[in-house]
Structures are given as C-alpha cells and as structure tokens.
N, C-alpha and C positions, 0 to 999 in steps of 0.2 A: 447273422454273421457280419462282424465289420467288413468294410471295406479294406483293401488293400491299399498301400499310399501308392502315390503314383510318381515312378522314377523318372527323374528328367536323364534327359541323354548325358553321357561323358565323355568329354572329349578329349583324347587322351595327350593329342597332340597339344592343343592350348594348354593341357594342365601341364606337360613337361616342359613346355615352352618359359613356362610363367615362373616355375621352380630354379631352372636354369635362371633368368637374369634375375630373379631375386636373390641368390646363391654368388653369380658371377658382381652381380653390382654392391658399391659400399654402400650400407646403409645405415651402418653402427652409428656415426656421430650424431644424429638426430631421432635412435630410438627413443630416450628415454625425454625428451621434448615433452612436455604437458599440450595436449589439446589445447587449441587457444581458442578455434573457431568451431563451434558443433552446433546440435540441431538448437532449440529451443525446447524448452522442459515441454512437456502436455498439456501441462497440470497450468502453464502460463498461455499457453499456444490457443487453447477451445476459450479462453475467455476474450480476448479480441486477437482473431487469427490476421486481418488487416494491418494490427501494428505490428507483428513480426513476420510480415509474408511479403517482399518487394511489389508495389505496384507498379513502375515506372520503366527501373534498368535492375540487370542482375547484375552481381559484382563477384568470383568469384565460380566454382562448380555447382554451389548450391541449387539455382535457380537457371542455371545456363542453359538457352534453348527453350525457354518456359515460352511457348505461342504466343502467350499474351504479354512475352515484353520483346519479342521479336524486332517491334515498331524500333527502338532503342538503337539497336545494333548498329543501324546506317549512322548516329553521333557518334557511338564508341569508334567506329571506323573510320571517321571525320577526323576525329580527336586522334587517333594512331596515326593518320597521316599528317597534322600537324605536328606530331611529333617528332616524325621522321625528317621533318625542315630545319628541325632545330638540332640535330646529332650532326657533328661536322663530320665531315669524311667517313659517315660509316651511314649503316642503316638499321632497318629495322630486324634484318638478318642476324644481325650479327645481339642484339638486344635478346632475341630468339634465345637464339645459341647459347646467353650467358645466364636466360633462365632455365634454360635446359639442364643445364648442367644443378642449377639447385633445385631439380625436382623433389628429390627426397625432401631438403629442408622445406619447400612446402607443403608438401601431403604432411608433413609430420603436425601442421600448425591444425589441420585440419581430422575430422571426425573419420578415424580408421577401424574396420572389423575389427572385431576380436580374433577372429582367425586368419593368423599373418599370410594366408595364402591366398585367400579371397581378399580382394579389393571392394572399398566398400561403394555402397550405390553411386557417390558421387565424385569418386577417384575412377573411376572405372576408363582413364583416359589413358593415352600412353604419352610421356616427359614431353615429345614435339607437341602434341596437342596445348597438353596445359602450360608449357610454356608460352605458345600462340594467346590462349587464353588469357593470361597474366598480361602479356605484352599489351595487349587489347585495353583490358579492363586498367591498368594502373595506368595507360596512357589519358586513359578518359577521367580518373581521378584526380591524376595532378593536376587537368585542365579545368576542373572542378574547383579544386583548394585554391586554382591560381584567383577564379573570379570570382569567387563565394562571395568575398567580405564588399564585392562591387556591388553585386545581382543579389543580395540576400532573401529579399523578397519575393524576386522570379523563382529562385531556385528549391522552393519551401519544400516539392514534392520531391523532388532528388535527395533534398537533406535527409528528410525522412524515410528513403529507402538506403541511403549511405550508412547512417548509423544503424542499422539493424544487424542482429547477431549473424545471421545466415547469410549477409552477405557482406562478407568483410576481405579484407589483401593483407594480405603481410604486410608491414609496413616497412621491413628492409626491402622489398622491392621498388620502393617509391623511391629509397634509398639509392638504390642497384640504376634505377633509371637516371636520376637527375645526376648520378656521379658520370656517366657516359655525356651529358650538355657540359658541366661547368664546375667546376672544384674550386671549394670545397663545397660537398654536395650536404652536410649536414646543415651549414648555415642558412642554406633556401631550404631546406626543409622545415629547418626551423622557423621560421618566418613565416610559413604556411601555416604551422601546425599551433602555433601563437594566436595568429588569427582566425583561424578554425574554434579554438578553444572560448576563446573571450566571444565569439559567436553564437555557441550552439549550448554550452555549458547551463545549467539551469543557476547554479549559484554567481550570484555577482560582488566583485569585490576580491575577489580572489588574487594573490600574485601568480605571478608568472610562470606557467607550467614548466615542469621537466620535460625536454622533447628528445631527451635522448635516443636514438633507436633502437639502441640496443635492450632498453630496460621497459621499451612498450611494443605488444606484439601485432599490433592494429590501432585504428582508428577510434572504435570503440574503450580498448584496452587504456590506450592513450587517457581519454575523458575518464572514464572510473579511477586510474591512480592517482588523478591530481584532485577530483573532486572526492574521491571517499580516504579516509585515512589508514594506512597499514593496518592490516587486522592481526589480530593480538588469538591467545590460543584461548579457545573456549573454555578448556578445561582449568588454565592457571587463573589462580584467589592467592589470596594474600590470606593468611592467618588472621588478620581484623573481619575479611568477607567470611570465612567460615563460621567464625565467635554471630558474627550479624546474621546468618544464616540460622543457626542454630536456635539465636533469641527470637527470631522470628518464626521458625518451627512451633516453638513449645508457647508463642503468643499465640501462633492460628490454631493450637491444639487449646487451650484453654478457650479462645474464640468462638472453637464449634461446641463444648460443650457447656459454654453460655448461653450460645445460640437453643440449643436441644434444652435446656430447661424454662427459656424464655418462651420456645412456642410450641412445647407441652403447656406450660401453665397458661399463653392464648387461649389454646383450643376445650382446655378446663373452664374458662370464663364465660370463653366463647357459648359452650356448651349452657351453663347455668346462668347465662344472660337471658339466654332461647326458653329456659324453663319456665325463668323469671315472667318473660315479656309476654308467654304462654296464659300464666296463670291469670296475669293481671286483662290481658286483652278480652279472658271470659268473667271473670269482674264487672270489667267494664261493660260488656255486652247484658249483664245483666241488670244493672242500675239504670232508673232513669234518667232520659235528659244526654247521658255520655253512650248510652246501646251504640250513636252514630258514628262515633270513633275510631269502634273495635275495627272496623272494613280498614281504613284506611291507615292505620295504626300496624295492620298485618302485611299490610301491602308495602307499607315502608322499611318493614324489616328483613320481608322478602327480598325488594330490590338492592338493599341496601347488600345484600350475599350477594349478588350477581356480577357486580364488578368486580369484586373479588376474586371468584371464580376465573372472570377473562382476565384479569390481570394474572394470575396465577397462570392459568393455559398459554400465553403469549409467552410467559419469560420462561417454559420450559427449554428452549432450544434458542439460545441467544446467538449472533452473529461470533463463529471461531474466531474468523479468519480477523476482526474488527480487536485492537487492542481497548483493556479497557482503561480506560482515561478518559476524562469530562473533557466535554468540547470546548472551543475557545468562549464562545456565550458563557456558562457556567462558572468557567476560571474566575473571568473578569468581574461577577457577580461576585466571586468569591475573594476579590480584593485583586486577583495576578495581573500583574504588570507586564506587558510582551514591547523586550528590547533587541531590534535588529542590530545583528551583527556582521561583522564583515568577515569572508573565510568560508571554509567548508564544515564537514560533519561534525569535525572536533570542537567547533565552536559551542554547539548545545550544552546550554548548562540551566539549571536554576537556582537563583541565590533565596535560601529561608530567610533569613537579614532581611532584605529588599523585597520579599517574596516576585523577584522577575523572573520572569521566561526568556530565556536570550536563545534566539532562534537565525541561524544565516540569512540574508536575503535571498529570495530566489526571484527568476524572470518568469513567467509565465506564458505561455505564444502559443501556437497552432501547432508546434514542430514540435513543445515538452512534453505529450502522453507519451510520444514513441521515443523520445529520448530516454525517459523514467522507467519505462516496461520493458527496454532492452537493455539496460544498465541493470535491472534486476533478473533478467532473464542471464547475460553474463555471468554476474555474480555466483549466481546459483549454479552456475556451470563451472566454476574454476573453483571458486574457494571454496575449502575444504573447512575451515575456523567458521567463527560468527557470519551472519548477513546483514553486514553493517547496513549496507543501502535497505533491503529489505525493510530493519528491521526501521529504519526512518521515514521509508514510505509509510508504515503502519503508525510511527505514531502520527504523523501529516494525517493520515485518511481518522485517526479517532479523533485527532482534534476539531476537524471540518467534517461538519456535519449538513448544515446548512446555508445559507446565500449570509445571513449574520454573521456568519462565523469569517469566512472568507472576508466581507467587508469590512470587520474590526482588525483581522494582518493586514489588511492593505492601509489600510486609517492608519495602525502603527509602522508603517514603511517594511513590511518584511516579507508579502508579496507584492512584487509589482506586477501587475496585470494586465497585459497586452492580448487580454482578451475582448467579447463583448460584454461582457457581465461579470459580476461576483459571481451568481449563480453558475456559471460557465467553470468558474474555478472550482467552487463546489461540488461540482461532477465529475469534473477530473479526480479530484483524490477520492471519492465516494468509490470511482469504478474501480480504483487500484485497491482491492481489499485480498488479494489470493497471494499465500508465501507458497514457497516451494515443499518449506520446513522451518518446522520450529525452531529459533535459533536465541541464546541468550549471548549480551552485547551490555557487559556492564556498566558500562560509562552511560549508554540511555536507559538502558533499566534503572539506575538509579535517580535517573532525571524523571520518570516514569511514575517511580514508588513516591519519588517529594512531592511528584505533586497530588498524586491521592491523598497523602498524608496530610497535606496543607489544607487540603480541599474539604477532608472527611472532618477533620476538626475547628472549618470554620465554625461559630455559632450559628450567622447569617443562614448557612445551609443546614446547619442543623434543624434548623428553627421552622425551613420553609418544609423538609422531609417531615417533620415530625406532622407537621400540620396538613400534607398531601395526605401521609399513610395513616396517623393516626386519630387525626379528624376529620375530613375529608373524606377518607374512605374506609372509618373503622365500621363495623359495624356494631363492635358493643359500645361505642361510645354514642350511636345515634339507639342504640336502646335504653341509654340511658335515658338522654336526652325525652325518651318518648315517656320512660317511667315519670320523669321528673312533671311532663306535663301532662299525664295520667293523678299525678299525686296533686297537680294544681288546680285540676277542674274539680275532684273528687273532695278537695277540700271549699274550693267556690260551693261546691254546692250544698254541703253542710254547714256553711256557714248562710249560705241563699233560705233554706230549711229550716234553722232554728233563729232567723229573722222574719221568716214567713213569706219568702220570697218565691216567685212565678218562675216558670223555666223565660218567658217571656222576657223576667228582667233580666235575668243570666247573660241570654242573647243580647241584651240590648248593652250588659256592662261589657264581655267583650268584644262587640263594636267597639264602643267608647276605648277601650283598651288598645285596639287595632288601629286608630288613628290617632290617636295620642303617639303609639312607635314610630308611624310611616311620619308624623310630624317632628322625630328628635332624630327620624333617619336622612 
C-alpha cells in the first residue's frame, strides 16, 4: 500500500493575512516586468558551481544570511554608515522609507512562484526587510564602483562575486540612492558605470557604453547590452537564406548518398583484398626460401584492421556540446589569416577574398571565466531569440583547442593575456563547452560554414587527409603494398632459379638492396 503524503499544517490566519495585503496593495504596474534576476540554469550551475555561487558578500535575497559570507556583513554595515555621512539632512531612515515604498518594483526584477500567492523562497521577506536589505547591499555597491578602478587588483574576489547572476540590485536603486547625495544623479552614475565597463568587460576597444538606467536592469544586464549586439528573431530569413538553405538540403542529400556507395564499394574491396592477401599468404607459405613471410605478412594485415577499428569505436560519440570547426592550428595551415578588430560581437566576420578571420580583441584575467559563465548563464535566462553570447563562446572553445592555438591569437594581437600561460587560456574556453540550448545565430553560423568550406577545399588539407586516412591507415592499400612485394620476391626468385642461384645469394642481394635504400635515404 503507498504511503499517504503527509500534510503540513495551514494556517489560516497567515493565509488570510497574506491575500488581504496582496488584494489591498498596488501591484499592477510591475506585473508584467520580465524577470531580470533568477536562479542559474542547472544545466550551467553543476559544471563550476564556484563561478556562479558568491564566495565573498551576497548582494541581494539570493544568498542573504548564507553563514559562510556572514564575515562580509560587518563592511556592508561600514559602507551603509558611510553612507549615511554623505545624505545631508536626512538618514538612513528615510532612504529605508523610499525603498519601501518600491518593494513591488523590485520582487518583480527578481525570480517569483508561479503561484501568486506563495512568495517564493527568496522573497519570503516583508517591504521593511528588504528594503533594509537594498539599503545595506547598494550602499556597499556604490562604495565599490566608487573605488574599483583605484583597487582593481585588491578587489578581484568581490568583482567576481559582484557580477554574478544570483546576486545582482536593481540598478535604479543605485539610482534612487545617489539622487538623495547630489543631483543630477544620472551623471555620477554614469561615471561609475563607464568605469566599471572599460574595467571588467572582456572586449577591448569598445566605445562608450549606454548607461542609461532606464534601459539596463543591473550591473550584469548593463555589460551584456553593450558587449553583445541586439538579437534579431530566430525564426526571420530572408528569401536568399531559404533558396541557400534549400541548396544545401538537396547538396547533403546527394552527399549521403555518395557517401553510402563510396563505403559500400570500401567494404566490397575491403573484403576481396582479405580474399586476395588470404590466398597469396598460403602460396607463399608453400614456396621455398618465401614459407618466412607468410607469419609476418599476416600479422601486418591483421594490425593493420586494428586501428581502424579504434578509430571507428572513438568517433562514435563525438563532443555535442563542442562546435564543429578546425582549430586555430589547422586554419593557419590552411592558409587563414586572423585580424583583430576593434568592437564587440558584431565585429566577426571572415573575408573569402583575403581568406581572414576578424575576430574582436578580448582581455583575458583571473576575473574573465566568471565574467563569461555569467553573461551566458544571463543570456539564457532572458532571451527568448538566438544565444548570441552562447553561441560565441562555442565557437572560441572549437577554435582553442590547445596551448598552440591560444599562442598563435595572442601572436596575432586578438587575445591579450594577462594570464600565466597560453595554456591557461587554453583551459579556460576548453572548460566552457555546455549551452543551455541549441540556438542558430546567422551572422556566426555563416562565419562558421566559410570557414569549413575554405578549410575543406584547401588542397594542402586535402592532401594531408587523404594521406592520414588513406595511406596511412588504409588497410587495402598496405595489402597492396604487401601483394606487390609478395609478387617481387616471387619473381627474385624465379629469376634466382632459372639463373641457378642459392637461397644464400637471394639473402645476400637483398642485403645489398637494403643498404643501397638506407644510403639514398
């Protein structure tokens, strides 16, 4: 028999209590508000819970109270009461008071139940609390932005629990605050939020952010609109992309059934190579002088299936999540030229003409994994179109693959690296390999497809593929190879025989044979 579930208490008074001021209070103007600040997806969260989990201070209901940043509290309380020296004639009361009053408009920024009647885990506050809270954490903020660009290098570990999704402020509070010291309050915000950006930003070279506040919902929020470019609706093509789509349909439909007669008629050769190399290997075990062969003649035809074999077993299950596109090594082999540009996403392009890769410059630091992983954790949280950042992280992590790769962008000026190592960089885009969701972004998909297309039709690569897979590691072609010098002993020795020749001198011509090579090798 199942169990029965088991009923928590109700309590009738808080449920009527709670219906009442939801009922008596406005709360219309900020229903239909988009979430700005929610959890972190899962699916981003189990692969480094560290970069999206505050270690230092919470900012924020998120993390508020979390034991292990308790330490913190005593500066944010420092920081509130410097603050309270710089409000003329009023106090921190009255600051209170005037986020009190925008409680709604900030639970609306924040991750609410589904059922408007439950409040969710981490609203679970009443208006005086989190306005206390607000008061606290944006006072500690501003005191932040004021000395960021002094202490950048003190501050590395704050930075990186500042920009993280789960614990962000509204940024009209920052607003709400600095207009109670000194008006006009948008212009020192802006000044902050300038220097904040040309700070923490991974792209360099950028002009001068929008800092409006009305049009960024956070600090985060902020950095994403100026660093990635309006996204565009996934679904709209142009009648040129459909005709292109279409020709490329019915190219990879004729593709596969190139492919299916190509290796049907392999596995045909394959087969009658094996028959071939069969018959001859017991030939040979039967003639004088060549019996010694047959051993080692079977053994190389054997080995010779084996790698096949693993090679085949390995590439059943290739990396998803990894785009596919040749790494930076391989491009450069294949003639591409990588030209840093100045700007953000929109910048990527590659010119067939010139065959270049024009790629933005980025900064590289201790502080860009948790920048990168939260700008994508964001992303996948708001927009609803393409994942522009996403889908740029992925081609970054196909292109670097190795400490080579890393060091030939930094050689062409398009990473700078203010790490310890290329290899350090290398690790960073290797570990960002997890999307949320599939997402097409045709402005890099197209960048994407040129460059396979460049890539697949060099010669150069053609030349060195053909030579890895199809000699290198054919196997009918090393039975060839084995027939061929099965047919040249067999003929050495009928001509050794009807000269009257000793297996003695056989051996002795190839020696003579065998150092005659090693002397024109």
């Amino acid at each position: 028999m199942a169990a029965r579930p088991v009923l928590l208490p109700f309590d009738e008074t808080q449920w009527i209590t709670r219906i009442c001021r939801i009922l008596e209070e406005d709360i219309e103007p900020y229903d239909d508000q988009p979430i700005s600040i929610s959890d972190v997806p899962k699916t981003l969260l189990c692969t480094k819970p560290e970069a999206y989990i505050p270690q230092l201070v919470s900012l924020g209901p998120y993390h508020h109270c979390r034991d292990e940043l308790v330490g913190m509290e005593r500066h944010k309380l420092s920081a509130a009461k410097k603050a309270q020296i710089h409000l003329p004639g009023t106090d921190l009361q009255q600051l209170v008071h005037s986020f009190t009053k925008l409680a709604h408009r900030i639970r609306a920024h924040y991750h609410r139940s589904s059922n408007f009647l439950v409040l969710s885990r981490h609203l679970n506050l009443s208006n005086e609390t989190l306005g206390w809270m607000m008061v606290i954490d944006v006072s500690f903020l501003l005191e932040f932005l004021e000395t960021f660009s002094k202490n950048n290098n003190k501050n590395s570990m704050l930075l990186r629990d500042i920009v993280m999704l789960e614990n962000q402020v509204p940024l009209f509070l920052l607003h709400e605050a600095i207009g109670l010291r000194i008006q006009p309050a948008q212009s020192v915000l802006s000044s902050m939020l300038i220097g904040f950006f040309y700070q923490v930003s991974i792209f360099r070279g950028v002009g001068c952010p929008c800092t409006d506040v009305n049009q960024h919902a956070h600090l985060l929020d902020f950095l994403y609109s100026n660093m990635v470019p309006r996204c565009t609706d996934e679904s709209a093509g142009t009648d040129e992309d459909e005709s292109r789509c279409k020709h490329d349909h019915r190219e990879r439909t004729l593709n596969s059934i190139v492919d299916f007669f190509v290796k049907r008629g392999s596995k045909f050769v394959s087969v009658l190579m094996d028959f071939v190399v069969r018959i001859l290997v017991k030939v040979v075990a039967s003639l004088p002088c060549l019996s010694v062969l047959s051993q080692p003649i079977e053994q190389l035809t054997q080995a010779a299936s084996e790698p096949e074999n693993v090679q085949n077993k390995n590439n059943q299950s290739p990396l998803l999540e990894e785009i596919a596109v040749p790494c930076v090594t391989d491009l450069a082999y294949a003639g591409v030229k990588f030209c840093p540009t100045v700007g953000n996403l929109s910048m990527i392009n590659f010119s067939s003409e010139t065959v270049t890769l024009h790629l933005p410059v980025i900064g590289v630091d201790i502080n860009s994994e948790v920048v990168l992983r939260n700008l994508v954790a964001y992303e996948a949280s708001v927009c609803t179109g393409p994942l522009i950042f996403a889908r740029y992280i992925e081609l970054m992590n196909g292109i670097i693959d190795t400490e080579d790769d890393a060091r030939l962008l930094r050689e062409c000026g398009i990473v700078l690296n203010h790490l310890k190592s290329d290899q350090e960089v290398a690790e960073l885009w290797n570990g960002m390999t997890r999307s949320v969701r599939l997402t097409r972004v045709p402005e890099l998909d197209k960048v994407i497809d040129d460059l396979n297309q460049h890539y697949n039709s060099c010669w150069k690569v053609n030349i060195r593929t053909f030579v890895k897979e199809h000699v290198l590691g054919s196997r009918e072609l090393l039975g060839c190879l084995a027939v061929v010098m099965l047919l040249l002993f067999m003929g050495l020795q009928v001509f050794c025989v009807a000269r009257g020749c000793g297996p003695a001198l056989i051996v002795w011509r190839a020696e003579k044979l065998e150092r005659e090579l090693n002397r024109l090798l």
